[in-house]
C-alpha positions in Angstrom: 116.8 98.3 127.4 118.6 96.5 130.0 117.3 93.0 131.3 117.2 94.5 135.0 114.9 96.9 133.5 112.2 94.7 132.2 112.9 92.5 135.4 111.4 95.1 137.6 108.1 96.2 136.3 107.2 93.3 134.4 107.4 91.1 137.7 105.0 89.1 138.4 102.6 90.7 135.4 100.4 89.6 132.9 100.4 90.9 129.4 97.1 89.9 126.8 97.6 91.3 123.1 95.0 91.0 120.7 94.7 92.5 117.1 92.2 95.1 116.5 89.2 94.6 115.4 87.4 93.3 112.0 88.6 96.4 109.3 87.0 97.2 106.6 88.5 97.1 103.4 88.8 100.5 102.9 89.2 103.5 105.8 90.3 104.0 109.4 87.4 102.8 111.9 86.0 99.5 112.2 83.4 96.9 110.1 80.1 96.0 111.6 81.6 93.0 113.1 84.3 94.8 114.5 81.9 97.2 116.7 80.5 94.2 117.5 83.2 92.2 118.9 84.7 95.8 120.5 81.5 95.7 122.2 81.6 92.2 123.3 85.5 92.8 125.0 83.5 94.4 127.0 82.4 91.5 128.8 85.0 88.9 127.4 87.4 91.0 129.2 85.8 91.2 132.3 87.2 89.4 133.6 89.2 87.1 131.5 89.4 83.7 132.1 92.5 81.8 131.2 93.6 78.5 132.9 90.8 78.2 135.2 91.6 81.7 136.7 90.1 85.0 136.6 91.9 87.7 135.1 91.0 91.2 136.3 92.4 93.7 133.4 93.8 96.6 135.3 95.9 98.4 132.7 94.8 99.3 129.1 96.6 100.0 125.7 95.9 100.7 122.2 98.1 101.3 119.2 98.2 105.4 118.7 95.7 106.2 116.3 97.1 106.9 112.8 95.5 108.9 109.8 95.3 105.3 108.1 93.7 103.8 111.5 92.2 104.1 115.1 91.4 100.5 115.1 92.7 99.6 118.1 91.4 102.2 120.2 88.3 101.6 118.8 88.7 98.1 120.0 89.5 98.7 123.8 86.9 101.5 123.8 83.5 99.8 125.3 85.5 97.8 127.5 87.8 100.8 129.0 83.9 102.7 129.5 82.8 99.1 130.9 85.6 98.8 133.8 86.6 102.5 134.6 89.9 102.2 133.3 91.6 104.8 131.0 92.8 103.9 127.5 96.3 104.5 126.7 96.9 104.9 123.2 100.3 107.5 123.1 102.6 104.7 122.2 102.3 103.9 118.0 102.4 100.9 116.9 105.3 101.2 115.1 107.6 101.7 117.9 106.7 98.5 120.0 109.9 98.6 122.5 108.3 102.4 123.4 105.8 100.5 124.9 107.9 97.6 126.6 109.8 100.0 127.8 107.2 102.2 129.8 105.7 98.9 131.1 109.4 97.9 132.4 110.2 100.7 134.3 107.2 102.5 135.1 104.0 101.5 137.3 101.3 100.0 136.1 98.3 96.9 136.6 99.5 93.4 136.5 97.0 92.7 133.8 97.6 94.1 131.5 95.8 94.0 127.7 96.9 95.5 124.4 95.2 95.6 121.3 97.9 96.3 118.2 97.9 96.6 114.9 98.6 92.8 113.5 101.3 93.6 111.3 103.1 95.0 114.1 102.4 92.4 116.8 105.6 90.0 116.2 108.0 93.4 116.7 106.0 93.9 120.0 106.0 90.2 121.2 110.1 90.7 120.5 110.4 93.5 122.0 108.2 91.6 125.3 111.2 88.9 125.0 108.2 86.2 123.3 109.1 84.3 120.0 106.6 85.1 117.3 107.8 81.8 115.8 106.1 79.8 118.4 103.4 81.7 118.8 102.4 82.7 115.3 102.5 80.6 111.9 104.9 81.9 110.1 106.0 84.5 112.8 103.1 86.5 111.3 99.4 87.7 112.1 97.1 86.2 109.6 95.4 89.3 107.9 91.9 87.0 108.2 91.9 85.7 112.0 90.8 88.3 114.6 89.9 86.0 117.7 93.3 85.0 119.0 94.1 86.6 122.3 98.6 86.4 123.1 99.1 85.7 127.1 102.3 86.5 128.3 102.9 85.3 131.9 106.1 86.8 133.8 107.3 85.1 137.1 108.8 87.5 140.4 111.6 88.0 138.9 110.5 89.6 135.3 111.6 86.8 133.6 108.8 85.7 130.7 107.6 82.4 132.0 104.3 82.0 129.9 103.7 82.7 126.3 100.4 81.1 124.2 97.7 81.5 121.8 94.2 81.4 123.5 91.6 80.9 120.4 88.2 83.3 121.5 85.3 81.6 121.8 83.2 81.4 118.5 80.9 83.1 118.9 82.0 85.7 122.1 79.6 85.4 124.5 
């Protein structure tokens, strides 16, 4: 992918990632908790606050449902039935810069949230020009923490300008 590429699509755009929700430890869906907290996006996400602004999610993804997972469709679900916006969930999770790639050159919101499989998030905040090092101990998810939410902030020219943690509030409201 060229830079120009990323540059125009990604201008002035918002990205959130956040891991699917609580898994059990065996089988594809979600845990109690994870329902739960699927249900809950529903409201944390709308809007989300960061910085003292309102974010209005206007584009939604999930990691394409796998026979070991559907996770993070699972995830975005309530919320995507809670705002009117379709779920996309064609790109797997294992081929992040499919992803980057369609939000680089084709249209879409300019907030835009992602829920991923946390394994694969460090490839996708990569392939999003973010340094996992920075963002994540380690450069790797924590198999236990499910409450962190990734902001990626680009500026009018595409450029990444913002990247940070934001810690969910315990419990979600």
């Amino acid at each position: 992918m060229h830079a120009q590429d990323r540059e125009s699509r990604l201008a002035n755009t918002t990205i959130l990632i956040v891991r699917h929700a609580e898994k059990p430890a065996s089988g594809p869906s979600l845990t109690p908790e994870g329902f739960a907290r699927a249900k809950k996006y529903a409201q944390y996400f709308n809007p989300f606050r960061a910085d003292g602004a309102a974010i209005q999610i206007d584009a939604l993804y999930a990691g394409a449902d796998s026979s070991n997972s559907v996770r993070p469709r699972l995830t975005l679900e309530p919320l995507s039935r809670a705002i009117g916006i379709p779920l996309n969930t064609q790109f797997p999770t294992n081929e992040p810069a499919a992803l980057v790639h369609a939000l680089s050159t084709e249209p879409h919101g300019d907030h835009v949230l992602i829920a991923w499989r946390h394994g694969k998030i460090p490839a996708l905040l990569k392939a999003f020009g973010a340094d996992p090092s920075a963002l994540l101990p380690g450069s790797v998810w924590p198999d236990s923490v499910f409450d962190w939410v990734i902001l990626l902030r680009y500026d009018s020219a595409g450029h990444l300008q913002v990247q940070k943690v934001i810690h969910e509030p315990n419990p979600l409201p």
